[in-house]
N, CA, C and O atoms as a Maestro MAE file, in Angstrom:
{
 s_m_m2io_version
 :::
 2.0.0
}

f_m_ct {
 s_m_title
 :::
 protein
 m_atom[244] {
  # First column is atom index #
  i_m_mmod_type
  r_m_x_coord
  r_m_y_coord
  r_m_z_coord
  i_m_residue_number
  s_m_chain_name
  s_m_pdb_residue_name
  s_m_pdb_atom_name
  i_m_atomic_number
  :::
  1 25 -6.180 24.733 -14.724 1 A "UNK " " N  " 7
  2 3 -7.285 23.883 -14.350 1 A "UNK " " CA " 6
  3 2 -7.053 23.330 -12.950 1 A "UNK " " C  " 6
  4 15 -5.972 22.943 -12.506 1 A "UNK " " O  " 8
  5 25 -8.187 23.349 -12.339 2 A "UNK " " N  " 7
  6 3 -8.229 22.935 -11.024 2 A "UNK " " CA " 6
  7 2 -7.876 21.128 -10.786 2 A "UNK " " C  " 6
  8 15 -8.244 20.259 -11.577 2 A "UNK " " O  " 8
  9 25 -6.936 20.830 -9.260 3 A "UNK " " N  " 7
  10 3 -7.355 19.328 -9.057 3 A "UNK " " CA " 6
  11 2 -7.815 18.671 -7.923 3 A "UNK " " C  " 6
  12 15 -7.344 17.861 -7.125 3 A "UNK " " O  " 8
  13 25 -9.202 19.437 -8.130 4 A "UNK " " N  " 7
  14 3 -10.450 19.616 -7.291 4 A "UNK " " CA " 6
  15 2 -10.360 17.743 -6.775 4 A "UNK " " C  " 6
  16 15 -10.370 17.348 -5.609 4 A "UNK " " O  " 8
  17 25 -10.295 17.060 -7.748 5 A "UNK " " N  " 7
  18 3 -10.400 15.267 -7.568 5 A "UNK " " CA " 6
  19 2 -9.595 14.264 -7.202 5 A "UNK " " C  " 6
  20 15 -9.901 13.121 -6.862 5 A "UNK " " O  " 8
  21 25 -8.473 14.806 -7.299 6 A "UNK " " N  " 7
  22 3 -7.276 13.894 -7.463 6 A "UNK " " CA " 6
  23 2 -7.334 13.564 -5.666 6 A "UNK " " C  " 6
  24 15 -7.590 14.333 -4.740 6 A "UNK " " O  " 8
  25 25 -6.974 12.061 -5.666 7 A "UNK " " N  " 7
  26 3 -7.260 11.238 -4.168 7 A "UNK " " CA " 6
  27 2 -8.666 11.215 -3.652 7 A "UNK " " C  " 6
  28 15 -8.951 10.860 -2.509 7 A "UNK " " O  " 8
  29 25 -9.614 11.652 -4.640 8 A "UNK " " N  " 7
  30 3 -11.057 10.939 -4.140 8 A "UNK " " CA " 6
  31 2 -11.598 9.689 -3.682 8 A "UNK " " C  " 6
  32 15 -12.523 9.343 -2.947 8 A "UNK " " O  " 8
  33 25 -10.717 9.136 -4.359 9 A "UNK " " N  " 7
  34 3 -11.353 7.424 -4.434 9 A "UNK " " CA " 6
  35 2 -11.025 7.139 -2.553 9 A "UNK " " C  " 6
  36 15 -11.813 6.613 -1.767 9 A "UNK " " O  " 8
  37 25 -9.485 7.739 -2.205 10 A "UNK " " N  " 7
  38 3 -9.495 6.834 -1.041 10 A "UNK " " CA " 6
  39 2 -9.805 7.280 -0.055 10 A "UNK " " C  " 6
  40 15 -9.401 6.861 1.029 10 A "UNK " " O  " 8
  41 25 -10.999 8.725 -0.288 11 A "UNK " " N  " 7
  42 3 -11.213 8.927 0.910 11 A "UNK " " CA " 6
  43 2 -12.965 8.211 1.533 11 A "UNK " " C  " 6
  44 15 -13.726 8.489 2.460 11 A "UNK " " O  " 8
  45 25 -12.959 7.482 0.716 12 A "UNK " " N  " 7
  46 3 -13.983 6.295 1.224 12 A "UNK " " CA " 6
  47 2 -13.672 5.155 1.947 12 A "UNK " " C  " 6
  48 15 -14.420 4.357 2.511 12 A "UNK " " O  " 8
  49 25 -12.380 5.192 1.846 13 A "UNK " " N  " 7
  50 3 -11.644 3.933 2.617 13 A "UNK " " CA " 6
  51 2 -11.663 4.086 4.180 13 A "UNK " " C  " 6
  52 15 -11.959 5.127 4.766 13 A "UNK " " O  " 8
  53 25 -11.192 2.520 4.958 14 A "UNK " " N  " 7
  54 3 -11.429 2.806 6.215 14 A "UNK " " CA " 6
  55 2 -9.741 3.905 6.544 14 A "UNK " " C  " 6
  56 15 -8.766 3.842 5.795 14 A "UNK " " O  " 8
  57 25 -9.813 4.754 7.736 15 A "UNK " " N  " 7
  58 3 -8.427 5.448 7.745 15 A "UNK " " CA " 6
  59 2 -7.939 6.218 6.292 15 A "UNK " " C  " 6
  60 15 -6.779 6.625 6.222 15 A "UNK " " O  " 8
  61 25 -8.853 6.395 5.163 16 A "UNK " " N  " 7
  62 3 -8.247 7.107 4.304 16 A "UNK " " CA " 6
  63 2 -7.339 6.655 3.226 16 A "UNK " " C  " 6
  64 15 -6.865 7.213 2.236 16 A "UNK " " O  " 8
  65 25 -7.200 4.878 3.982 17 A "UNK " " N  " 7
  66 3 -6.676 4.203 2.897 17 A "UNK " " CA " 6
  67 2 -4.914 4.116 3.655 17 A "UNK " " C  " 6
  68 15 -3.895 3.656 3.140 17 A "UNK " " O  " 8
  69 25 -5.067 4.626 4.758 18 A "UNK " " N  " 7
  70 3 -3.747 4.617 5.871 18 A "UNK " " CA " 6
  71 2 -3.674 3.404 6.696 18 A "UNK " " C  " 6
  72 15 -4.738 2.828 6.919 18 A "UNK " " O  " 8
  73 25 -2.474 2.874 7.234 19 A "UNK " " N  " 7
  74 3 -2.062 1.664 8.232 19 A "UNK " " CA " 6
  75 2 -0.546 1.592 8.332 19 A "UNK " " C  " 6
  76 15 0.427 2.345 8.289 19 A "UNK " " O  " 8
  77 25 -0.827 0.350 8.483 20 A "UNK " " N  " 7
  78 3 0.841 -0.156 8.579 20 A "UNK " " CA " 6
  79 2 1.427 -1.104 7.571 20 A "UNK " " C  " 6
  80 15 0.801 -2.101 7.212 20 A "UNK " " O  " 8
  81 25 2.588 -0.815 7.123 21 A "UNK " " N  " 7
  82 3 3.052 -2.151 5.944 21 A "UNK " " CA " 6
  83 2 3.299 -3.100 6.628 21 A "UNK " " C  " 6
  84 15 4.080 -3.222 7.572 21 A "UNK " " O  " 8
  85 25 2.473 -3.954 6.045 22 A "UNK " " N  " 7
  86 3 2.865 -5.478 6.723 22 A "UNK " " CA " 6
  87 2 4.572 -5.808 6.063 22 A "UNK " " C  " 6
  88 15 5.264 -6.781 6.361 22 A "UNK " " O  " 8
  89 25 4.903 -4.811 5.221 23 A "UNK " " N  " 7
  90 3 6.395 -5.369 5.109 23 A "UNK " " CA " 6
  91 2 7.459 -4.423 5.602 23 A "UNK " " C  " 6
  92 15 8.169 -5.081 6.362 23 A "UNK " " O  " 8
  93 25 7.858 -3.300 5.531 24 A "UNK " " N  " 7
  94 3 8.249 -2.104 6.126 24 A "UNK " " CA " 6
  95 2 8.084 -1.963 7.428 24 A "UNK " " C  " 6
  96 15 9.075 -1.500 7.992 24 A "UNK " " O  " 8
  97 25 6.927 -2.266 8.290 25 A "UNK " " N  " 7
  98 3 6.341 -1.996 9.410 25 A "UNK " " CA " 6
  99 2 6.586 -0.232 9.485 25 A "UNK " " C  " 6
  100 15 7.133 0.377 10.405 25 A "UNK " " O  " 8
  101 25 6.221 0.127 8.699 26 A "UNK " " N  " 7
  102 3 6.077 1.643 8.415 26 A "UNK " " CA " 6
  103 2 4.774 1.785 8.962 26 A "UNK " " C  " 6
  104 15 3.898 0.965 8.689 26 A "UNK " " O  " 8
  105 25 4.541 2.884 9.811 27 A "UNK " " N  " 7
  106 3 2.936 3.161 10.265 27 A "UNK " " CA " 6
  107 2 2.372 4.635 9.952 27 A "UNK " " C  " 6
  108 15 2.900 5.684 10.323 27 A "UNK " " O  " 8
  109 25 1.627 4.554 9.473 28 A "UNK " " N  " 7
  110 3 0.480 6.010 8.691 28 A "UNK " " CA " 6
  111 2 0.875 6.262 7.246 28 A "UNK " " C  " 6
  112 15 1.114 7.385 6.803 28 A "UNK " " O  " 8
  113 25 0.927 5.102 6.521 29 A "UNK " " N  " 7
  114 3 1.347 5.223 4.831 29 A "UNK " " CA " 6
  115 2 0.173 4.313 4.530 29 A "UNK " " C  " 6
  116 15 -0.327 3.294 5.007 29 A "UNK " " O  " 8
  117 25 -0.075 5.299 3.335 30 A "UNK " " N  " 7
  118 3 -1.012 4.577 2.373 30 A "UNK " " CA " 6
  119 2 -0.779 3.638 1.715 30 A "UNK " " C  " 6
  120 15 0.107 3.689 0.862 30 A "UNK " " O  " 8
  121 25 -1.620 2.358 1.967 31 A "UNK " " N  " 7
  122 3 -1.154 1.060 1.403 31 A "UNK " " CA " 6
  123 2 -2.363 0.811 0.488 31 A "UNK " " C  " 6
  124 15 -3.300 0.042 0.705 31 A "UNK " " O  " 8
  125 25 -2.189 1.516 -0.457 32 A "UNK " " N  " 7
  126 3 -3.077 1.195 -1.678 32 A "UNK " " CA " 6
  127 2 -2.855 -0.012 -2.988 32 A "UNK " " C  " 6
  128 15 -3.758 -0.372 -3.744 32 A "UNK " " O  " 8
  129 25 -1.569 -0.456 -3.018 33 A "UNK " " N  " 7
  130 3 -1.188 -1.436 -3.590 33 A "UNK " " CA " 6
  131 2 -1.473 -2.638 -3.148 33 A "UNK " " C  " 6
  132 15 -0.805 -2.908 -2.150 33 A "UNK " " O  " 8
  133 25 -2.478 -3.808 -3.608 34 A "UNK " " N  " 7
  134 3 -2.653 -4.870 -3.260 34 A "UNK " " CA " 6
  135 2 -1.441 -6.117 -4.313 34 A "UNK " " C  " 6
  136 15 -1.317 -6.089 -5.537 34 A "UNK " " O  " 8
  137 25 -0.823 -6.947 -3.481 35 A "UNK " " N  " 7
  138 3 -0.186 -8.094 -3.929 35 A "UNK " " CA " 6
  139 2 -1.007 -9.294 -3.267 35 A "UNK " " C  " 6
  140 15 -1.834 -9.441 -2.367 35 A "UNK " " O  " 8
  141 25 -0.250 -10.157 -4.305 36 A "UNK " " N  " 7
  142 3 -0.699 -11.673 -4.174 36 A "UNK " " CA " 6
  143 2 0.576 -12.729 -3.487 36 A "UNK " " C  " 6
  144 15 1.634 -13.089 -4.003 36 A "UNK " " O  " 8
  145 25 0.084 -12.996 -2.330 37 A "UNK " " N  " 7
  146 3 1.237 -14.499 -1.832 37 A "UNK " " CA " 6
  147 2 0.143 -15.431 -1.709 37 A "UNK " " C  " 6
  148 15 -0.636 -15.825 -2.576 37 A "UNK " " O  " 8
  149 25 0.230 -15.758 -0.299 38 A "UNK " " N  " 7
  150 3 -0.661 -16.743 -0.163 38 A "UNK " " CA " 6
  151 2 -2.279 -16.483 0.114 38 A "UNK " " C  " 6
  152 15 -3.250 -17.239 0.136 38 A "UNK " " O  " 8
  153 25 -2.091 -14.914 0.332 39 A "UNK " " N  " 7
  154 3 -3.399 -14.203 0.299 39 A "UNK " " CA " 6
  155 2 -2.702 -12.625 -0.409 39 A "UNK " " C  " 6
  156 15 -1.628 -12.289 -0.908 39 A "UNK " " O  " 8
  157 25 -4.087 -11.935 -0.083 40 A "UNK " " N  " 7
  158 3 -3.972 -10.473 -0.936 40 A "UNK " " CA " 6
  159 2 -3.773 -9.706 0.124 40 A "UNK " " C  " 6
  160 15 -4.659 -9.616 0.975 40 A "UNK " " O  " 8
  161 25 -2.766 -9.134 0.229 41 A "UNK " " N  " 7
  162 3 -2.206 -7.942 1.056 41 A "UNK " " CA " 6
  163 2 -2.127 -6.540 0.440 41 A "UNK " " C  " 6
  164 15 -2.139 -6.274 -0.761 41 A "UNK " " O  " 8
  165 25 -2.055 -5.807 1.332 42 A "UNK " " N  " 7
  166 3 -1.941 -4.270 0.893 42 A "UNK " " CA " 6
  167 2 -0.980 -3.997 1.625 42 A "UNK " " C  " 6
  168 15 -0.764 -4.172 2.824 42 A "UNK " " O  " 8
  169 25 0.181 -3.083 -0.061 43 A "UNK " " N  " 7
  170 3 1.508 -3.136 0.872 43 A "UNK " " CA " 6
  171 2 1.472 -1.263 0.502 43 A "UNK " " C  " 6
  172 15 0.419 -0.780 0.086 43 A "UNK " " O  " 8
  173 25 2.490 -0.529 0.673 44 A "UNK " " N  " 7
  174 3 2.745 0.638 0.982 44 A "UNK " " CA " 6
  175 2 3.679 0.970 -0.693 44 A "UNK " " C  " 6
  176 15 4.464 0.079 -1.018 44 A "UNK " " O  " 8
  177 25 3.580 1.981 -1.482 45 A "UNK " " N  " 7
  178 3 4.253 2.367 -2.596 45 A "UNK " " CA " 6
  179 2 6.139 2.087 -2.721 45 A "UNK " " C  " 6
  180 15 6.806 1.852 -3.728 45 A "UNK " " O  " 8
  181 25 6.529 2.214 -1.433 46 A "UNK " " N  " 7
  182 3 7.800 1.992 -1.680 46 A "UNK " " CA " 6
  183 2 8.364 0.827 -1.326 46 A "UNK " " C  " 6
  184 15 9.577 0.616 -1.312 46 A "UNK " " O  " 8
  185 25 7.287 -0.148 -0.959 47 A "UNK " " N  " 7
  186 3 7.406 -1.721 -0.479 47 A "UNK " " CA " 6
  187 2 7.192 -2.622 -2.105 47 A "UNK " " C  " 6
  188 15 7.890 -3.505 -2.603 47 A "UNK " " O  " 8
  189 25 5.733 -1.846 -2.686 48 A "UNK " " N  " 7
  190 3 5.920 -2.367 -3.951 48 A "UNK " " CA " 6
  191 2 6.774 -2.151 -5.231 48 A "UNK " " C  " 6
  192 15 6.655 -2.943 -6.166 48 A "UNK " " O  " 8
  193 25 7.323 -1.480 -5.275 49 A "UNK " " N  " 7
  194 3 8.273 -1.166 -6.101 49 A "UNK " " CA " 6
  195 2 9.729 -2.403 -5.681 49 A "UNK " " C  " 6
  196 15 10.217 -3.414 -6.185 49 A "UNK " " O  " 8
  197 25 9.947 -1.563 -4.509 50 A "UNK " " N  " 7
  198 3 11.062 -2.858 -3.891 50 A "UNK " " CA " 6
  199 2 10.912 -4.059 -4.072 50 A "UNK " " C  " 6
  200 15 11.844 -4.778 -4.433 50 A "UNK " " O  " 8
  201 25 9.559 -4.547 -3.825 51 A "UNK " " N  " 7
  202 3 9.412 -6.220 -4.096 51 A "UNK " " CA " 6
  203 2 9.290 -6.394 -5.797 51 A "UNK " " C  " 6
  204 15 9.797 -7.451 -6.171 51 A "UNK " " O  " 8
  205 25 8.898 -5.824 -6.546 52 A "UNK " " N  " 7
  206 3 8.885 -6.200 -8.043 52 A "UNK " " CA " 6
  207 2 10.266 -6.301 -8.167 52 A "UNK " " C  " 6
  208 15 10.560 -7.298 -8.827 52 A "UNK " " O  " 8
  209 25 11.423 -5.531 -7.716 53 A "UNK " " N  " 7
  210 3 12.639 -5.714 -8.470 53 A "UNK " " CA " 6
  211 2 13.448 -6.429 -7.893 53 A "UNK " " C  " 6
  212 15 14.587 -6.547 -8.344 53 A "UNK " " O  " 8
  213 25 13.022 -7.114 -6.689 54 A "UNK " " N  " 7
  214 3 13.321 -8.029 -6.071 54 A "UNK " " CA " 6
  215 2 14.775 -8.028 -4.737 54 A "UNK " " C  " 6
  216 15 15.725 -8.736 -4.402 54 A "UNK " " O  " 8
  217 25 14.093 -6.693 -4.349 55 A "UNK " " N  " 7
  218 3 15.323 -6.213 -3.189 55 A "UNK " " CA " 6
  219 2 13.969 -6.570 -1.913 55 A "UNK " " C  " 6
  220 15 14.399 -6.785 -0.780 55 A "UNK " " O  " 8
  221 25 13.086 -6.603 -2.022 56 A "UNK " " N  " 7
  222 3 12.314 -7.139 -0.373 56 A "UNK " " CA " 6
  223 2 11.490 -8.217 -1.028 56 A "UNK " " C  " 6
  224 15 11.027 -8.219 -2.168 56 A "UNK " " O  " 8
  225 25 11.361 -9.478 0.266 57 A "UNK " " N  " 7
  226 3 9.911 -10.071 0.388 57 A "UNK " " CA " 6
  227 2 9.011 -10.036 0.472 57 A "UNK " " C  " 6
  228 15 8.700 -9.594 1.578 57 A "UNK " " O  " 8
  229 25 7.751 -10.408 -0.466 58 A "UNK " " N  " 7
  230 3 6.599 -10.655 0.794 58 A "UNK " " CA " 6
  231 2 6.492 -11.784 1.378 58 A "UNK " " C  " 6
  232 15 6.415 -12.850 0.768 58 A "UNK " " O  " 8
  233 25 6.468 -11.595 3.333 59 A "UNK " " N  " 7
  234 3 6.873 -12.761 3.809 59 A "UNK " " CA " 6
  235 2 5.098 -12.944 4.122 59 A "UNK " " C  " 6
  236 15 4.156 -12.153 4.178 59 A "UNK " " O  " 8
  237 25 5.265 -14.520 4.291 60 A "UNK " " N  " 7
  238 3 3.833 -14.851 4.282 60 A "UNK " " CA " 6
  239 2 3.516 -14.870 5.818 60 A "UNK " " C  " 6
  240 15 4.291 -15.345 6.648 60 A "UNK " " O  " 8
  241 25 2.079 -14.203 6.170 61 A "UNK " " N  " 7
  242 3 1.837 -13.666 7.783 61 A "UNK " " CA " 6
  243 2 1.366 -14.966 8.248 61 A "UNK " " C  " 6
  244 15 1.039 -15.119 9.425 61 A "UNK " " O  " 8
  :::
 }
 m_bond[243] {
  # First column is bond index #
  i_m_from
  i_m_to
  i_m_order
  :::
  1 1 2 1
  2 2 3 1
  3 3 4 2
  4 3 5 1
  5 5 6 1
  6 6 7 1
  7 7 8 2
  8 7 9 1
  9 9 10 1
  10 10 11 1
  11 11 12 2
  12 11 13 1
  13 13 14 1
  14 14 15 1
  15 15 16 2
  16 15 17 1
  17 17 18 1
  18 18 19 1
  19 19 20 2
  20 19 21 1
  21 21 22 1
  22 22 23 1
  23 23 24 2
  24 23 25 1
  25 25 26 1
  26 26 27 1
  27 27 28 2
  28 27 29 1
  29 29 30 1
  30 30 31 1
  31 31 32 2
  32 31 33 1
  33 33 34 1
  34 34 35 1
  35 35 36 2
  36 35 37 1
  37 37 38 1
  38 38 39 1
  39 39 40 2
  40 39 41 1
  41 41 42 1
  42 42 43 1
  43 43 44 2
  44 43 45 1
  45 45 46 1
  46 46 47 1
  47 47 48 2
  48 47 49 1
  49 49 50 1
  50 50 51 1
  51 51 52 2
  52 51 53 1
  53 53 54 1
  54 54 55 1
  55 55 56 2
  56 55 57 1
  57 57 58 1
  58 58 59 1
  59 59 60 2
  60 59 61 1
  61 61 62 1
  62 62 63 1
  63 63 64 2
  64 63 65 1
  65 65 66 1
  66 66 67 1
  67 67 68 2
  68 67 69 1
  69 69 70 1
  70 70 71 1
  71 71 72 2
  72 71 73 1
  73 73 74 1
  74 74 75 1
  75 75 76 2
  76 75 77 1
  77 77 78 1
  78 78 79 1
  79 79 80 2
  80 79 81 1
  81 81 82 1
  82 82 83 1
  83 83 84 2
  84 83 85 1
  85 85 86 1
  86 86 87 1
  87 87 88 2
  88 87 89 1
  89 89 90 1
  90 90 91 1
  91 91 92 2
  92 91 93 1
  93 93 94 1
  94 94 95 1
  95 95 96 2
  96 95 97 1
  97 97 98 1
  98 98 99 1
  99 99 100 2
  100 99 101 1
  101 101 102 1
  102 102 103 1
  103 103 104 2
  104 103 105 1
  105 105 106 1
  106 106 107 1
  107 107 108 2
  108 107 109 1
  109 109 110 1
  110 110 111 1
  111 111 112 2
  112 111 113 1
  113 113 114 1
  114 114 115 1
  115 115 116 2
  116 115 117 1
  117 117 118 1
  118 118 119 1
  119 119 120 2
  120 119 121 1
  121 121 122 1
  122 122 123 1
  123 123 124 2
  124 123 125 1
  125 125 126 1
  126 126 127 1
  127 127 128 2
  128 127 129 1
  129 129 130 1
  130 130 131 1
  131 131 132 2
  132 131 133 1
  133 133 134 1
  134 134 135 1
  135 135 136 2
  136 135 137 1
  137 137 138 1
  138 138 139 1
  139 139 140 2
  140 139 141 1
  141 141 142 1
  142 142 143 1
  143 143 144 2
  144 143 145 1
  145 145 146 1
  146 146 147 1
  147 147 148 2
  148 147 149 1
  149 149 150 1
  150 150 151 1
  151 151 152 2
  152 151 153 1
  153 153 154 1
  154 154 155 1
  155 155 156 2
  156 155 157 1
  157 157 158 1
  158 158 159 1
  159 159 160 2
  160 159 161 1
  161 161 162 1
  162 162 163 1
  163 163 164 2
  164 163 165 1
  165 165 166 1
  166 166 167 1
  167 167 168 2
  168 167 169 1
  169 169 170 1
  170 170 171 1
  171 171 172 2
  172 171 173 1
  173 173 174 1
  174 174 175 1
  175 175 176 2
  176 175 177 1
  177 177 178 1
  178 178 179 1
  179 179 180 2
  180 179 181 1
  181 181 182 1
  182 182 183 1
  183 183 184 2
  184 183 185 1
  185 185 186 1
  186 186 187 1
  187 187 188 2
  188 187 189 1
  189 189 190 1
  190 190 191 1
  191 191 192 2
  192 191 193 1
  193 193 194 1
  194 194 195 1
  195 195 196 2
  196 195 197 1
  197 197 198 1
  198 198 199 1
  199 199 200 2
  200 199 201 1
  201 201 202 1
  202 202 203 1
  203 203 204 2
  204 203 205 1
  205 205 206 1
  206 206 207 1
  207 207 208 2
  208 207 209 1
  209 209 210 1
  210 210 211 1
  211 211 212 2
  212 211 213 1
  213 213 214 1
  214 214 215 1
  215 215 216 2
  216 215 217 1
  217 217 218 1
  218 218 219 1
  219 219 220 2
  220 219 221 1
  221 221 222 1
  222 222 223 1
  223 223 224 2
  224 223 225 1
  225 225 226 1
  226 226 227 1
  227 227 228 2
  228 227 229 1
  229 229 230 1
  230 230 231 1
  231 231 232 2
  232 231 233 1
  233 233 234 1
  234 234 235 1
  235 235 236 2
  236 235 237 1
  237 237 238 1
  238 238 239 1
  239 239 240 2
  240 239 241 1
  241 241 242 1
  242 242 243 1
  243 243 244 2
  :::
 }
}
């Protein structure tokens, strides 16, 4: 079976759903994960993982 669909959703996004981690300062990764500090940020897949287990911050911008 075909996977004609898979990553549809973010290609409605601005950039494809691409930027920079506001925590990594990694640039052209998909930051599809939104967290909560003092506002809602969108961080990058290997920023959120890291911050749940509590090896990075989110520092507040």
């Amino acid at each position: 079976m075909s996977k004609a669909h898979r990553g549809k959703g973010i290609g409605d996004l601005v950039s494809r759903g691409r930027g920079q981690c506001p925590v990594c300062k990694r640039s052209r990764v998909k930051l599809l994960y939104e967290l909560e500090g003092d506002a809602k940020v969108k961080v990058c897949k290997v920023c959120k993982a890291a911050i749940k287990h509590g090896k990075k911050q989110l520092v507040p911008s």
